[in-house]
PyMOL Python script that loads the backbone (N, CA, C, O; Angstrom):
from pymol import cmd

cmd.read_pdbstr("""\
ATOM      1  N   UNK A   1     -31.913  24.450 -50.267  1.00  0.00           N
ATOM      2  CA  UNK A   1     -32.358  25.296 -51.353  1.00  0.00           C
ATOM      3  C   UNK A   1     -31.124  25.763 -52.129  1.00  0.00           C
ATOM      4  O   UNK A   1     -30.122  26.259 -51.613  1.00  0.00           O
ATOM      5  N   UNK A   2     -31.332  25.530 -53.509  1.00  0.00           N
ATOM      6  CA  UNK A   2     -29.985  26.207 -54.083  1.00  0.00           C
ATOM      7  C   UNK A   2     -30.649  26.903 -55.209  1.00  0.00           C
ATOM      8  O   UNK A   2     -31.578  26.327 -55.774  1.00  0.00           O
ATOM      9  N   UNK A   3     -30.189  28.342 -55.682  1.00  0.00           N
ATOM     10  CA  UNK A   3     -30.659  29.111 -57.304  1.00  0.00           C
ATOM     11  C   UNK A   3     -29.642  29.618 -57.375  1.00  0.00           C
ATOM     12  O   UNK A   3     -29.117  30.283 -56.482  1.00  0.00           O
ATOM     13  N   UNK A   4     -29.245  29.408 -58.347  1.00  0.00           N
ATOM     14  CA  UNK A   4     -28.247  29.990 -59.263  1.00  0.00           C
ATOM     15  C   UNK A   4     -28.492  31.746 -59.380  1.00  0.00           C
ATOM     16  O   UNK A   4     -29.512  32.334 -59.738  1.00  0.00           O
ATOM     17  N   UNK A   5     -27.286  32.267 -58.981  1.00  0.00           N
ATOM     18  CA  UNK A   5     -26.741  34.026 -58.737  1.00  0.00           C
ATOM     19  C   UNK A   5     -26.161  34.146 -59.535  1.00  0.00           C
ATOM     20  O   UNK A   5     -25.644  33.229 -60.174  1.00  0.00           O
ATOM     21  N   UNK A   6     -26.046  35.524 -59.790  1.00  0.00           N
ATOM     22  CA  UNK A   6     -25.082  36.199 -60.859  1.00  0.00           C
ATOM     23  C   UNK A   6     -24.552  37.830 -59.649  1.00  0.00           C
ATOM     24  O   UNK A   6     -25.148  38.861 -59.338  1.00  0.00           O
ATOM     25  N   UNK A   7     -23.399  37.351 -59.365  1.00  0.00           N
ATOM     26  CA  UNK A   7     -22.672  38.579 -58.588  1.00  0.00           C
ATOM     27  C   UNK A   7     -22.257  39.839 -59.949  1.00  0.00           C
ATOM     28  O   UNK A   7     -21.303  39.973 -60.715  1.00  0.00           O
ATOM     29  N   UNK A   8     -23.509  40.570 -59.717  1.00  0.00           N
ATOM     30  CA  UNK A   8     -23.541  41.998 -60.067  1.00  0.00           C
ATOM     31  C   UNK A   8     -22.550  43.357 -60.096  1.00  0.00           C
ATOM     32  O   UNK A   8     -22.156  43.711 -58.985  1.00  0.00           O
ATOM     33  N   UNK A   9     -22.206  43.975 -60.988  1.00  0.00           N
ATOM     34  CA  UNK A   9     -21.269  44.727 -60.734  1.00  0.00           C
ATOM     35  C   UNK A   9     -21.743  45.962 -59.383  1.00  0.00           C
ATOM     36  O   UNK A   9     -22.838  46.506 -59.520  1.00  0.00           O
ATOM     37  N   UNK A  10     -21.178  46.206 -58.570  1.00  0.00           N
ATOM     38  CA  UNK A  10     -21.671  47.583 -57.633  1.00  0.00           C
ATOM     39  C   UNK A  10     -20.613  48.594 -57.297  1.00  0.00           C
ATOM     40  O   UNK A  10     -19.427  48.397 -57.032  1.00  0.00           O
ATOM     41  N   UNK A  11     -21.268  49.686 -57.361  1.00  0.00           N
ATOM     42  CA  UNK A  11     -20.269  50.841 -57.086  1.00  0.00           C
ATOM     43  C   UNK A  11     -19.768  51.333 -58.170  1.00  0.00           C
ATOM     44  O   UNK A  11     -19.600  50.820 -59.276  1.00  0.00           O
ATOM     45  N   UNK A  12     -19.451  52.778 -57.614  1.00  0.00           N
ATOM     46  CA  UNK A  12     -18.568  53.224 -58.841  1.00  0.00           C
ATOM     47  C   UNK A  12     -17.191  52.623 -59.516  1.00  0.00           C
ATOM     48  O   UNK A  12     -16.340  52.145 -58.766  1.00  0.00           O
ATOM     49  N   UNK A  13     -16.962  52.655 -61.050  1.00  0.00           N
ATOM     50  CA  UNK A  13     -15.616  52.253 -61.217  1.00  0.00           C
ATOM     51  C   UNK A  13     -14.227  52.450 -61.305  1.00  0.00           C
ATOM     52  O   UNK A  13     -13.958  53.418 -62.017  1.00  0.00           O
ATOM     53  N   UNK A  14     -13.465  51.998 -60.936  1.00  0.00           N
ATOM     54  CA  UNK A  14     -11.963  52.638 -60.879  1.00  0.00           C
ATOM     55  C   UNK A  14     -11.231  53.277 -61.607  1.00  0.00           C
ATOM     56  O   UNK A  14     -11.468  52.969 -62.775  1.00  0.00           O
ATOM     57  N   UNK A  15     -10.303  54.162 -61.508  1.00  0.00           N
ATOM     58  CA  UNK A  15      -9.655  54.965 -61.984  1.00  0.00           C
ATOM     59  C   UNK A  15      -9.492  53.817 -63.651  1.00  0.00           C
ATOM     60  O   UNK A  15      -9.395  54.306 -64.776  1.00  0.00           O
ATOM     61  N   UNK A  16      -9.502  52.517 -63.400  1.00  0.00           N
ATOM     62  CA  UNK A  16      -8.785  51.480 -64.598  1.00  0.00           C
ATOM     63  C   UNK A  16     -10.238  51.416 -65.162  1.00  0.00           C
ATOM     64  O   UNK A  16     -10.293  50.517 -66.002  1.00  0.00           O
ATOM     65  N   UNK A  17     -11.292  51.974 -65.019  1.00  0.00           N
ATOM     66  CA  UNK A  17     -12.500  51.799 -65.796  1.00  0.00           C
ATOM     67  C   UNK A  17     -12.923  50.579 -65.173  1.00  0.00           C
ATOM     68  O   UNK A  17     -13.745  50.119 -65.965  1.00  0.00           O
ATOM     69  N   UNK A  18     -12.839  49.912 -64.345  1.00  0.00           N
ATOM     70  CA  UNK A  18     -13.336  48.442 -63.938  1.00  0.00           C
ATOM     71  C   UNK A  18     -14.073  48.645 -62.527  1.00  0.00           C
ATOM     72  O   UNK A  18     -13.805  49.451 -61.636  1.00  0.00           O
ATOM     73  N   UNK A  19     -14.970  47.780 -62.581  1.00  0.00           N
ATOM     74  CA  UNK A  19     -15.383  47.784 -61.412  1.00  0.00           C
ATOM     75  C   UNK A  19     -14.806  46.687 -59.991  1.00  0.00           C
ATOM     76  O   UNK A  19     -14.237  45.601 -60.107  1.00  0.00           O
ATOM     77  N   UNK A  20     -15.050  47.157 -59.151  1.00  0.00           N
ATOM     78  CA  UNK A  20     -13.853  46.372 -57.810  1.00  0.00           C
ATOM     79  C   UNK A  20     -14.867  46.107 -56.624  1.00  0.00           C
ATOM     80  O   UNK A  20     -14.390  46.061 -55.490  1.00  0.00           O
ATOM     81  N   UNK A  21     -16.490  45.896 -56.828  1.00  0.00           N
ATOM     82  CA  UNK A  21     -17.133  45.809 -55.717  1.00  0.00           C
ATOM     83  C   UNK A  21     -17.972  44.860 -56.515  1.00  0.00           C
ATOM     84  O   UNK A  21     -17.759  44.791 -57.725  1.00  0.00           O
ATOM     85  N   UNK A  22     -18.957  44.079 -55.937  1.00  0.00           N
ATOM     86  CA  UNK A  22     -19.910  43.493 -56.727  1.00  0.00           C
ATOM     87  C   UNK A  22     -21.163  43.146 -55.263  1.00  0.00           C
ATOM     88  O   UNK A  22     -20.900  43.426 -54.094  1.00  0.00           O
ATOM     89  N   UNK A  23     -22.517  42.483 -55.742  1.00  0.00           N
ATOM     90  CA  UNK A  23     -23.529  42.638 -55.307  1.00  0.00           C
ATOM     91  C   UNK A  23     -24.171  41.181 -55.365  1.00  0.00           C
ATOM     92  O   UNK A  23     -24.107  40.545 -56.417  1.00  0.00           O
ATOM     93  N   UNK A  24     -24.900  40.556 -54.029  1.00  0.00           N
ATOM     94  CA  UNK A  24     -25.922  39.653 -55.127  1.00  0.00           C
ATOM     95  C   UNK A  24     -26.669  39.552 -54.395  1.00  0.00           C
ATOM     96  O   UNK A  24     -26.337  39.544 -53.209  1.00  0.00           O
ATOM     97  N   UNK A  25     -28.204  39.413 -54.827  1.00  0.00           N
ATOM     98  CA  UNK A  25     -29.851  39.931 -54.117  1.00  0.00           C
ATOM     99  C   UNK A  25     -29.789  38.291 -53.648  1.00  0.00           C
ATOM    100  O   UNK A  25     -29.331  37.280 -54.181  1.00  0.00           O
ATOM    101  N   UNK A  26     -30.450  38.554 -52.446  1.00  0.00           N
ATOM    102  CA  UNK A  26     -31.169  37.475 -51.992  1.00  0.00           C
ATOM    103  C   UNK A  26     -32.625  37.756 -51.385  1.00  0.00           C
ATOM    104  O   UNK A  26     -32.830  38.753 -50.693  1.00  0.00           O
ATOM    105  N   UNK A  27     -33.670  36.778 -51.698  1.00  0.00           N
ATOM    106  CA  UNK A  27     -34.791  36.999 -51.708  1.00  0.00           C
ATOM    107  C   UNK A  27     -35.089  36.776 -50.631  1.00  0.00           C
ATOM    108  O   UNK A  27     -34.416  35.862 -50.156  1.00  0.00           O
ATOM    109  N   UNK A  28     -36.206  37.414 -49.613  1.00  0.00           N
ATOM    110  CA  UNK A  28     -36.545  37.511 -48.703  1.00  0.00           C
ATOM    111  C   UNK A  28     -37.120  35.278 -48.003  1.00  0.00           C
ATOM    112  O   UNK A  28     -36.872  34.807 -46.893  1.00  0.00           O
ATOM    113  N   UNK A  29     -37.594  34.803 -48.776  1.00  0.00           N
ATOM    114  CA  UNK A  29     -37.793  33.395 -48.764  1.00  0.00           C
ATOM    115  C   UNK A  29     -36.657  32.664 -48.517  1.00  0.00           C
ATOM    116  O   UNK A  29     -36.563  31.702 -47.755  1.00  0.00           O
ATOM    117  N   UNK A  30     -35.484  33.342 -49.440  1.00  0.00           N
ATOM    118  CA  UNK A  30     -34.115  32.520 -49.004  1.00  0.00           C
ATOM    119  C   UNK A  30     -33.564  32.975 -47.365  1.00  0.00           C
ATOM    120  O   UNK A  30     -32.945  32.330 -46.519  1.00  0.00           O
ATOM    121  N   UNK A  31     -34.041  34.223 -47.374  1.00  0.00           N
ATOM    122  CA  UNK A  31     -33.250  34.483 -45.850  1.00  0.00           C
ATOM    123  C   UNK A  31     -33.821  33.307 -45.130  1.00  0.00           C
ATOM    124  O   UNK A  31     -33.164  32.376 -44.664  1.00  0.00           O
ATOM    125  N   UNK A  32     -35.322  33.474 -45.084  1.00  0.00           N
ATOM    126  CA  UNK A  32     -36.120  32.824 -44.411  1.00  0.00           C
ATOM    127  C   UNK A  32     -35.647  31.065 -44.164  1.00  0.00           C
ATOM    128  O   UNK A  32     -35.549  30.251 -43.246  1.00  0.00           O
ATOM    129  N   UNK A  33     -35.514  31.127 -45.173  1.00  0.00           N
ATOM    130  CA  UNK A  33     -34.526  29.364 -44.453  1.00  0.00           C
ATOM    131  C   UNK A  33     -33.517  29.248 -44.069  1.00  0.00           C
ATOM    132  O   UNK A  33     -33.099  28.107 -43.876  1.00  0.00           O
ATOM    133  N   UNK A  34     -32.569  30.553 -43.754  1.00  0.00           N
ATOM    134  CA  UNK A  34     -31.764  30.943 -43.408  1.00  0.00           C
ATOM    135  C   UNK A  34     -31.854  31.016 -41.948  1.00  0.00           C
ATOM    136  O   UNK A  34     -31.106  30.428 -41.167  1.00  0.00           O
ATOM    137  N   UNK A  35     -32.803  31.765 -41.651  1.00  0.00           N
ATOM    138  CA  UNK A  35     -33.327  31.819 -40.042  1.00  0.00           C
ATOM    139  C   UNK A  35     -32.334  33.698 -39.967  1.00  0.00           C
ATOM    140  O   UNK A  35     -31.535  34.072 -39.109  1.00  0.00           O
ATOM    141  N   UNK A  36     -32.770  34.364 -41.046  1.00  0.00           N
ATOM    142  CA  UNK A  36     -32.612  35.739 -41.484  1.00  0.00           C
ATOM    143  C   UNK A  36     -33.713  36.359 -41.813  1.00  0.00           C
ATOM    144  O   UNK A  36     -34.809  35.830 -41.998  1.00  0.00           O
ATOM    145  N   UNK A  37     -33.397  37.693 -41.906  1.00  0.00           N
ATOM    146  CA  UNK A  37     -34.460  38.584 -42.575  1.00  0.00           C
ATOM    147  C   UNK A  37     -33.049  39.827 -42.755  1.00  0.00           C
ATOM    148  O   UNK A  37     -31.975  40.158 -42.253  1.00  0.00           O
ATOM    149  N   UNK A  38     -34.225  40.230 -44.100  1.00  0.00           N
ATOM    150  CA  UNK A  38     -33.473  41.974 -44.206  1.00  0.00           C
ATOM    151  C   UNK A  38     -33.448  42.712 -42.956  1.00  0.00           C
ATOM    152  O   UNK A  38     -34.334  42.910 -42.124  1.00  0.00           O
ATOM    153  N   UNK A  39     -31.727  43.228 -43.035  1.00  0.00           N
ATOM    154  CA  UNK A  39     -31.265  44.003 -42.248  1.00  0.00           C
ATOM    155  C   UNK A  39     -30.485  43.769 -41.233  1.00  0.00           C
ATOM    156  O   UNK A  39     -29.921  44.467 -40.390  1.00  0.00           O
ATOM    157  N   UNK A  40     -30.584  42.242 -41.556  1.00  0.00           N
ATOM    158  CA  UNK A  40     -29.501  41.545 -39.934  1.00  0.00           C
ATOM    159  C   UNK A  40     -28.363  41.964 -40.243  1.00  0.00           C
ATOM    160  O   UNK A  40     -28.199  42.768 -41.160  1.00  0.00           O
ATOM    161  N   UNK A  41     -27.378  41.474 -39.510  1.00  0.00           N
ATOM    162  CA  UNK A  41     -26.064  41.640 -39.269  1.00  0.00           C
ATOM    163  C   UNK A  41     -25.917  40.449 -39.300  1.00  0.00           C
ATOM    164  O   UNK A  41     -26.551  39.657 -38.602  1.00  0.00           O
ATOM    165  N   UNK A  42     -24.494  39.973 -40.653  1.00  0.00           N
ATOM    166  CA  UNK A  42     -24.098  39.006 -41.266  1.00  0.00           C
ATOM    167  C   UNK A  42     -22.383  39.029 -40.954  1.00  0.00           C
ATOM    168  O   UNK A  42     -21.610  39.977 -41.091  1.00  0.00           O
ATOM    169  N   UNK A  43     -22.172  37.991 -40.608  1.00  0.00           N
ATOM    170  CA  UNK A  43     -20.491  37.817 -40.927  1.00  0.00           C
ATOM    171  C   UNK A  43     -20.260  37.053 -42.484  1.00  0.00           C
ATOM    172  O   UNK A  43     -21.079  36.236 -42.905  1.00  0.00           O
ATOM    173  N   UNK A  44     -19.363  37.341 -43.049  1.00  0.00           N
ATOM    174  CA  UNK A  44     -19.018  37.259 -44.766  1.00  0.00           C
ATOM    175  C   UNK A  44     -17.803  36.550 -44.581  1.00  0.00           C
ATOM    176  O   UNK A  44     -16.925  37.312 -44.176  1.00  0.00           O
ATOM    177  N   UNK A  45     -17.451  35.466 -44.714  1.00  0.00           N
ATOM    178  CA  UNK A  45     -16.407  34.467 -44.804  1.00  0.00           C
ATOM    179  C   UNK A  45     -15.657  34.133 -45.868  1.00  0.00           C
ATOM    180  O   UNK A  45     -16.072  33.036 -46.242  1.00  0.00           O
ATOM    181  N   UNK A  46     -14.554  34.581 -46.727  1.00  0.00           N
ATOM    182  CA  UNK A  46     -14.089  34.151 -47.993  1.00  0.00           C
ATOM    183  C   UNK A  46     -13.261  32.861 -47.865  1.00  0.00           C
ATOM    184  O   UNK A  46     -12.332  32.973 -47.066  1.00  0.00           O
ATOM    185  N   UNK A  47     -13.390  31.532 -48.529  1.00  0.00           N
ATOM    186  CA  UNK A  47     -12.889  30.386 -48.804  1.00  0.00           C
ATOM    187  C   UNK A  47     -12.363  30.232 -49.977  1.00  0.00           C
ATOM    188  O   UNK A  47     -12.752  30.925 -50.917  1.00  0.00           O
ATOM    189  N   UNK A  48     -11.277  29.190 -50.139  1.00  0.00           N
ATOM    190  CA  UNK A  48     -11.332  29.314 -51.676  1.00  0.00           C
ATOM    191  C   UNK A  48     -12.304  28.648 -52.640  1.00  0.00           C
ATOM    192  O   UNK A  48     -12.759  27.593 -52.199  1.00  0.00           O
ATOM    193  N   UNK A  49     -12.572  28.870 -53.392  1.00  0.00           N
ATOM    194  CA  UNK A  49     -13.705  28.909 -53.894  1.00  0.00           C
ATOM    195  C   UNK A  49     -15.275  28.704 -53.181  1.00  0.00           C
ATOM    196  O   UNK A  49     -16.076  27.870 -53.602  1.00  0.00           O
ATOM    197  N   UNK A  50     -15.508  29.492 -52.195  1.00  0.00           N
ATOM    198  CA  UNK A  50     -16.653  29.750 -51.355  1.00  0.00           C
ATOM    199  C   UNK A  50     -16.798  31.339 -50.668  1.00  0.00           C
ATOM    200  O   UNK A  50     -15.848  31.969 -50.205  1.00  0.00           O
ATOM    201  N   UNK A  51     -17.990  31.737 -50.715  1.00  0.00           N
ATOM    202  CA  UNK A  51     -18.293  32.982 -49.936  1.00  0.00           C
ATOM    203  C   UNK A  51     -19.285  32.105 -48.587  1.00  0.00           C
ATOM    204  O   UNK A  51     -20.318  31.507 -48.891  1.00  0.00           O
ATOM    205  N   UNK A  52     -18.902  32.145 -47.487  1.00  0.00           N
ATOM    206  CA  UNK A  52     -20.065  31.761 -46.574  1.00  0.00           C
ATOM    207  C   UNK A  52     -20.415  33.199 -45.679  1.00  0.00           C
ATOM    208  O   UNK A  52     -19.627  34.073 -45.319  1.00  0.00           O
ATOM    209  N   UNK A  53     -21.977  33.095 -45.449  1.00  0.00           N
ATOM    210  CA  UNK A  53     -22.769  34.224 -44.873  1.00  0.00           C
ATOM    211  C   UNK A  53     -23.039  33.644 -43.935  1.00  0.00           C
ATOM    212  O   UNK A  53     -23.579  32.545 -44.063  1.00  0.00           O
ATOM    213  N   UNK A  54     -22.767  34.158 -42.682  1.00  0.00           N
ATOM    214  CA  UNK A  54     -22.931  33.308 -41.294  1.00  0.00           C
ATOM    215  C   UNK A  54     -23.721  34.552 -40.372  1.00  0.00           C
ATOM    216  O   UNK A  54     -23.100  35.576 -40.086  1.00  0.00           O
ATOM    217  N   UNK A  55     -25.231  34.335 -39.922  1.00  0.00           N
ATOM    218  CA  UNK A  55     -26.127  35.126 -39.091  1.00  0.00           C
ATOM    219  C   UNK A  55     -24.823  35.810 -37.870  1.00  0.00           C
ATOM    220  O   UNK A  55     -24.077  35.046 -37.258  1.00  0.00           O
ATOM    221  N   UNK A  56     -24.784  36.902 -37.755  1.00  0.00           N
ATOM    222  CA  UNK A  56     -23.532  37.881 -36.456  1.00  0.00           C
ATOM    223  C   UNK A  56     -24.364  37.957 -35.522  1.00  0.00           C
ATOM    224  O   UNK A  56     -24.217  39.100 -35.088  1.00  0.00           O
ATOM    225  N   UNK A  57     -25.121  37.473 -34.958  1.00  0.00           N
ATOM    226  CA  UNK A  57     -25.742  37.572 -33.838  1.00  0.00           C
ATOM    227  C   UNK A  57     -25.792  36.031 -32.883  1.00  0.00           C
ATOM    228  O   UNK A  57     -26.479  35.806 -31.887  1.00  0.00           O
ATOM    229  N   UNK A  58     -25.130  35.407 -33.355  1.00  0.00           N
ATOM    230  CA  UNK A  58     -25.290  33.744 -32.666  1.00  0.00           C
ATOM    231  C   UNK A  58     -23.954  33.837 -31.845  1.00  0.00           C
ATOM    232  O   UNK A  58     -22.866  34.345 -32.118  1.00  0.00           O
ATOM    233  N   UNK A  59     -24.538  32.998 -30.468  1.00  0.00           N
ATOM    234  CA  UNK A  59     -23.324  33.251 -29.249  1.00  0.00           C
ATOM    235  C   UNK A  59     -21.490  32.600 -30.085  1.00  0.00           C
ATOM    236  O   UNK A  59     -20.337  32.859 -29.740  1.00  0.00           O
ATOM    237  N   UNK A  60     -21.936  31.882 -31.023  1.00  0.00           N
ATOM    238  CA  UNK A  60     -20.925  30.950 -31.313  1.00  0.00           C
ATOM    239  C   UNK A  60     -20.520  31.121 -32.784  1.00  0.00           C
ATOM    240  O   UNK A  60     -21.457  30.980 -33.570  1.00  0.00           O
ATOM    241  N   UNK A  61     -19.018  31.464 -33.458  1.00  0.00           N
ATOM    242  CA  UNK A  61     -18.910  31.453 -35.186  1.00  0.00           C
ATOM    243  C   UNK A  61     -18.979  29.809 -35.432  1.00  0.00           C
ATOM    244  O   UNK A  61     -18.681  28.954 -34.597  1.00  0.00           O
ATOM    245  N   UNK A  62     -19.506  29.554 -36.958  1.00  0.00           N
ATOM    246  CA  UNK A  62     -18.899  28.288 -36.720  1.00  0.00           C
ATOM    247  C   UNK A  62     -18.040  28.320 -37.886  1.00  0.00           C
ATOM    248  O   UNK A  62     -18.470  28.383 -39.038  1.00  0.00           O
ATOM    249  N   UNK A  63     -16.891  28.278 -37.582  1.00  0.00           N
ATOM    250  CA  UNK A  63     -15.511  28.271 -38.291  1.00  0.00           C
ATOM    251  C   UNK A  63     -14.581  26.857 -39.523  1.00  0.00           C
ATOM    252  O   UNK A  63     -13.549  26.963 -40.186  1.00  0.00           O
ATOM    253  N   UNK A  64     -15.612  25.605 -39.343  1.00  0.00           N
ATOM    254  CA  UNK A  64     -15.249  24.699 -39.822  1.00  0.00           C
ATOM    255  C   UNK A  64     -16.802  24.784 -41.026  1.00  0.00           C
ATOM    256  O   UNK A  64     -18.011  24.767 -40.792  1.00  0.00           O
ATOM    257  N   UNK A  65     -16.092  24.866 -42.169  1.00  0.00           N
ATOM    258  CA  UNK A  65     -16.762  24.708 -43.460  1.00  0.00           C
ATOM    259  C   UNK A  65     -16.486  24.106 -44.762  1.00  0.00           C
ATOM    260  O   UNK A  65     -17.325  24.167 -45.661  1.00  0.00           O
TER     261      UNK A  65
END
""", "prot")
cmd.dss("prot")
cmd.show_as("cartoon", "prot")
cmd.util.cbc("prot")
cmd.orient("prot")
């Protein structure tokens, strides 16, 4: 499954007027093929040019992406 996101500005903004946090909704259907639901506990992985969301509850990370 792939849809196109738009990472949202979030939070208040910085002393420089800019914002330094951002946001992006995922729909309850996408968790779902995920083998997620709202409220889990997610590990957040930064790559270069990749964000990976990996379920925090599995005995094992998987570290090659």
């Amino acid at each position: 499954m792939v849809r196109k996101k738009k990472l949202s500005p979030s939070g208040a903004k910085g002393e420089d007027g800019e914002y330094h946090n951002a946001h992006i909704n995922i729909h309850e259907d996408e968790l779902a093929v995920a083998g997620m639901a709202i409220g889990d506990d997610v590990f957040v992985r930064v790559r270069e040019d990749k964000i990976i969301i990996q379920k925090a509850d599995q005995d094992e990370v998987e570290h090659d992406f």
